[in-house]
MITOR-581186 format. One record per residue (C-alpha): residue number from 1; x negated, y, z negated. Coordinates in nm, 3 decimals, decimal comma. Last residue first. Example, Ala and Ser with C-alpha at 12.3 -4.5 7.8 and 13.67 -1.06 7.14 Angstrom:
[2; [-1,367; -0,106; -0,714]]
[1; [-1,230; -0,450; -0,780]]
***
This chain:
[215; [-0,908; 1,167; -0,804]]
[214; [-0,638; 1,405; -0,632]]
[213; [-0,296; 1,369; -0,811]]
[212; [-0,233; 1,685; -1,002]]
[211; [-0,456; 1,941; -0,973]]
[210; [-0,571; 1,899; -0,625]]
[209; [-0,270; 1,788; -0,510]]
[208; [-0,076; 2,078; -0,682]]
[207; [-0,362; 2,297; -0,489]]
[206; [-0,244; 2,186; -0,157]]
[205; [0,095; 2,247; -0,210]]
[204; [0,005; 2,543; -0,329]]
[203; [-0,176; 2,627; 0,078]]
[202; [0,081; 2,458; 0,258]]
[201; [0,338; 2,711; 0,105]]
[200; [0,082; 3,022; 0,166]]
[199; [-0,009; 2,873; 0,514]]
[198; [0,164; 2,598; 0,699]]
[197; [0,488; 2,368; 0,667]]
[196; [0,616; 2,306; 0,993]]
[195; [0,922; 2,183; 1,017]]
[194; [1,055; 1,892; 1,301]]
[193; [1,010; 1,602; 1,142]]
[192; [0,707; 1,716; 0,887]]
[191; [0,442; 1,913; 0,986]]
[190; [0,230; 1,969; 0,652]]
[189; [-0,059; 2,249; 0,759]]
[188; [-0,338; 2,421; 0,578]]
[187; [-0,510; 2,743; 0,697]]
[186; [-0,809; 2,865; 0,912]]
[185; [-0,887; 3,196; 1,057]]
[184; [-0,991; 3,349; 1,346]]
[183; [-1,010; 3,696; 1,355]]
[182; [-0,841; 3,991; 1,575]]
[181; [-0,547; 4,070; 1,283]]
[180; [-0,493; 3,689; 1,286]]
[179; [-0,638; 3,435; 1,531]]
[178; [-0,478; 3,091; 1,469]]
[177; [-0,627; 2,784; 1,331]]
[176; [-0,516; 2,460; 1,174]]
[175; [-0,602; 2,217; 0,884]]
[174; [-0,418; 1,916; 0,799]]
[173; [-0,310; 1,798; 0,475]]
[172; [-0,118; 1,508; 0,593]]
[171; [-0,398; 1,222; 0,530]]
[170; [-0,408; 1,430; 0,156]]
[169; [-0,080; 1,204; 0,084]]
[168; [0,081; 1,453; -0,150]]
[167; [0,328; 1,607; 0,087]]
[166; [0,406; 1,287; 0,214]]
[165; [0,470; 1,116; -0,168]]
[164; [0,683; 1,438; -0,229]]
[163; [0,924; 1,307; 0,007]]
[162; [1,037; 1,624; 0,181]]
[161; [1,398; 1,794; 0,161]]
[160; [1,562; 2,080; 0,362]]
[159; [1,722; 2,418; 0,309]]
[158; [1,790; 2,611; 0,659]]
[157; [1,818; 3,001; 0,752]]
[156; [1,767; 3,117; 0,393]]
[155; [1,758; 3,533; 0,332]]
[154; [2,063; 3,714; 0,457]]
[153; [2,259; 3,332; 0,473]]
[152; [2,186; 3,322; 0,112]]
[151; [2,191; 2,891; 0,124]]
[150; [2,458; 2,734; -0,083]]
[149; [2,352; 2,403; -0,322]]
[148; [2,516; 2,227; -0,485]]
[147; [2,326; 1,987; -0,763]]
[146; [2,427; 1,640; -0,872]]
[145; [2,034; 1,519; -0,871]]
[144; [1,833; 1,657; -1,147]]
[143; [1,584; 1,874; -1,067]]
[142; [1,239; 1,875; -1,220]]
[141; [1,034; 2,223; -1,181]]
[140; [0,708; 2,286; -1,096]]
[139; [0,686; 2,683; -1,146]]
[138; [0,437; 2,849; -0,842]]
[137; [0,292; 3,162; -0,915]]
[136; [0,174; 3,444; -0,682]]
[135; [0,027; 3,698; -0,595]]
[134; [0,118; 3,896; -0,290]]
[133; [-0,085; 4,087; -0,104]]
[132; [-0,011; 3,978; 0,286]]
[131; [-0,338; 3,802; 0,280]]
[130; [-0,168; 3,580; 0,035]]
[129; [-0,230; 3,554; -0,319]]
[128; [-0,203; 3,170; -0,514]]
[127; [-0,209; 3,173; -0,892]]
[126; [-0,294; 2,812; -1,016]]
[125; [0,020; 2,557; -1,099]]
[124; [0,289; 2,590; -1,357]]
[123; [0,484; 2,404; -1,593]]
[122; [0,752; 2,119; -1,601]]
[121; [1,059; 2,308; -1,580]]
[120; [1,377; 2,095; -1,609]]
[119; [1,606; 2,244; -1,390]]
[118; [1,999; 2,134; -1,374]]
[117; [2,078; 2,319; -1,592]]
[116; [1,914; 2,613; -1,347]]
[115; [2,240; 2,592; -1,114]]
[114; [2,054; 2,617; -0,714]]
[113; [2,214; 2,815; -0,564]]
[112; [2,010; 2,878; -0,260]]
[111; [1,869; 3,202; -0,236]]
[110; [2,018; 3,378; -0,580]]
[109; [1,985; 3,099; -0,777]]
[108; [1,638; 2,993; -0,680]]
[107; [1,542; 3,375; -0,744]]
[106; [1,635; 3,359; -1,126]]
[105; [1,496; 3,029; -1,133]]
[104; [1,152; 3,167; -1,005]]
[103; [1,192; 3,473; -1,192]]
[102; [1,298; 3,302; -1,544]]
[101; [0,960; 3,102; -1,495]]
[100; [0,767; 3,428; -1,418]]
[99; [0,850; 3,641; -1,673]]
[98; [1,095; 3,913; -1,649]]
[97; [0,979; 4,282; -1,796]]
[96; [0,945; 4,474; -1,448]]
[95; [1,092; 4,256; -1,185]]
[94; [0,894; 3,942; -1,035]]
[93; [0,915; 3,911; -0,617]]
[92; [1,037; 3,664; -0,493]]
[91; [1,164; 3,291; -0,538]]
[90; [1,279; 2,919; -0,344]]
[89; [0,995; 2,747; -0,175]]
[88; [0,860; 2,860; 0,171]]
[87; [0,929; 2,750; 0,555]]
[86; [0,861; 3,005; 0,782]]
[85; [1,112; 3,183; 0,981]]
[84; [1,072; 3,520; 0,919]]
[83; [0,736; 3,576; 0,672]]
[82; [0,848; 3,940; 0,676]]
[81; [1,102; 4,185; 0,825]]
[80; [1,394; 3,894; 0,811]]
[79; [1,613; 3,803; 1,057]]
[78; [1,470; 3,468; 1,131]]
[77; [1,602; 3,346; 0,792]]
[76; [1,361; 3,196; 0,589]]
[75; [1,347; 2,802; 0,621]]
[74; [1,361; 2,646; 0,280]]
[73; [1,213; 2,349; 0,053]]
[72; [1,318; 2,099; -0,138]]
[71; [1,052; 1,822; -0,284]]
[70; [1,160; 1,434; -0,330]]
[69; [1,144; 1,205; -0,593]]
[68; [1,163; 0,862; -0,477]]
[67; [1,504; 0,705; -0,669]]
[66; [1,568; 1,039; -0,696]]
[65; [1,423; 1,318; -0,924]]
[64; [1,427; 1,664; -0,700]]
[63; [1,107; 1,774; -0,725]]
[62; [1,164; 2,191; -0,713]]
[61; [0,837; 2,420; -0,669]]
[60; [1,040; 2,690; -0,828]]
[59; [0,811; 3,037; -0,668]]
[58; [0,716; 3,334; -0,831]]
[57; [0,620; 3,735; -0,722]]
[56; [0,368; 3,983; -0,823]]
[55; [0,307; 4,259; -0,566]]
[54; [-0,070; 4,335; -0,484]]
[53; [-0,109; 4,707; -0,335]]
[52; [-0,368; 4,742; -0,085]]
[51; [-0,702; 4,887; 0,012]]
[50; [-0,820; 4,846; 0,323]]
[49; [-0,986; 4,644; 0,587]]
[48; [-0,947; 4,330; 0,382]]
[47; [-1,186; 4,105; 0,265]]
[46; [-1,504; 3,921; 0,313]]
[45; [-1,382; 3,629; 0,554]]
[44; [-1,715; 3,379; 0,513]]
[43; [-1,496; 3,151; 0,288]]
[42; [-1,220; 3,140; 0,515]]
[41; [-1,048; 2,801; 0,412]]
[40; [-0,965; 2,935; 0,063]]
[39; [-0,909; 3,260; 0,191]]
[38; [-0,507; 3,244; 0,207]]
[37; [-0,564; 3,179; -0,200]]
[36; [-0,660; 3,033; -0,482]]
[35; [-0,789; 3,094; -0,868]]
[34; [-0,648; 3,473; -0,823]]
[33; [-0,884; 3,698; -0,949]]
[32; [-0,872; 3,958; -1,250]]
[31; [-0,474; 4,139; -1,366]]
[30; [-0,145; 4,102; -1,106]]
[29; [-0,086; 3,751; -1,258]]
[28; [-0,147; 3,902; -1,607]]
[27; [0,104; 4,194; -1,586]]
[26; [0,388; 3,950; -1,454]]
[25; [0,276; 3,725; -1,775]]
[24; [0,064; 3,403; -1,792]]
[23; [0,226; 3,082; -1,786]]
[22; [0,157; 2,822; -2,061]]
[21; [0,229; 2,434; -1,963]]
[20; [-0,007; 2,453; -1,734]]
[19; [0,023; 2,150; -1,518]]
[18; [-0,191; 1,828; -1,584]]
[17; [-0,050; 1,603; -1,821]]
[16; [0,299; 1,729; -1,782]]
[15; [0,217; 1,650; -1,396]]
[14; [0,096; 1,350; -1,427]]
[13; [0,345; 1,201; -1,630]]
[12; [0,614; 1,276; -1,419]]
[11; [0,449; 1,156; -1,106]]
[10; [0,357; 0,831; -1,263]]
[9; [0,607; 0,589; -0,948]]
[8; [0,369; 0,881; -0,718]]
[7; [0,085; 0,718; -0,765]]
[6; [0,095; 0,425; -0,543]]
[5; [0,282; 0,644; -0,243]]
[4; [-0,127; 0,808; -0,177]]
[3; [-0,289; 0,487; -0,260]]
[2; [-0,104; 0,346; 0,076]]
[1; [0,000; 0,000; 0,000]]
***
């Protein structure tokens, strides 16, 4: 049997073993250096051309606790003015005062209605910022099925499901290329039937391997 799938029967385990099970603050994530990020694959990038404004924001990284457990994940709506189209997890941007794990529900709500009884949150993975500026910080969370959901139709094109024993099979961490503001640069990829996981969402997926299953 695949070692990847072998693991995944001790998911639970492993990840209150191995998640943080303290989060820092909205003041905290925007504070020092993110542990990952869009660069991880672009060591030689040195920055950006200009000065920006980093926005805090959370995601629920939802495993939805089937017979396999299985990860949900969303399509942004074509219609919006950034990241249209790509697949992300549920959340946004952290208001003034709310921590992250009330965010990242908060936000699941609100894009796909998703009831947080029926979330379980196991802890947190490593701060990810985009070259977009965002930092941010993803909230594993265990979902128990009986759930409906309703996609934000201003926000969430599609809302689909991925065995989380693909996603952490590092034989479908692949790595891509596209030119981006006149440079080349590298990122993670998941294709899976038909969506293409990439970038920031490839990218903590990535890192919940690493700090959660990889050997």
């Amino acid at each position: 049997m695949d070692a990847a799938v072998d693991f995944i029967p001790d998911y639970r385990r492993r990840i209150a073993a191995l998640a943080t099970q303290r989060w820092p603050s909205r003041e905290q994530i925007l504070e020092g250096k993110a542990s990952r990020s869009d660069q991880d694959l672009n060591p030689d990038h040195t920055g950006y051309a200009e000065p920006r404004e980093l926005r805090a924001a959370a995601v629920l990284v939802p495993i939805i606790e089937r017979d396999e457990p299985w990860v949900l994940l969303t399509r942004r709506s074509d219609s919006l003015g950034s990241h249209s189209g790509q697949v992300a997890f549920p959340g946004g941007k952290i208001e003034e005062g709310e921590d992250p794990v009330t965010a990242a529900l908060r936000e699941a709500e609100e894009e796909i209605g998703l009831d947080r009884s029926f979330v379980e949150v196991a802890g947190v993975l490593d701060i990810y910022e985009t070259g977009t500026g965002f930092r941010i910080l993803p909230v594993i969370g265990f979902v128990k099925p009986g759930f409906v959901l309703l996609a934000a139709e201003a926000e969430v094109a599609e809302i689909f499901e991925v065995p989380l024993s693909f996603l952490m099979n590092p034989a479908n961490h692949e790595q891509h290329n596209a030119v981006w503001r006149g440079e080349r640069r590298e990122y993670y990829a998941m294709p899976y039937e038909g969506h293409y996981i990439w970038g920031a969402t490839a990218g903590m997926l990535k890192n919940f391997y690493d700090r959660v299953f990889a050997d």
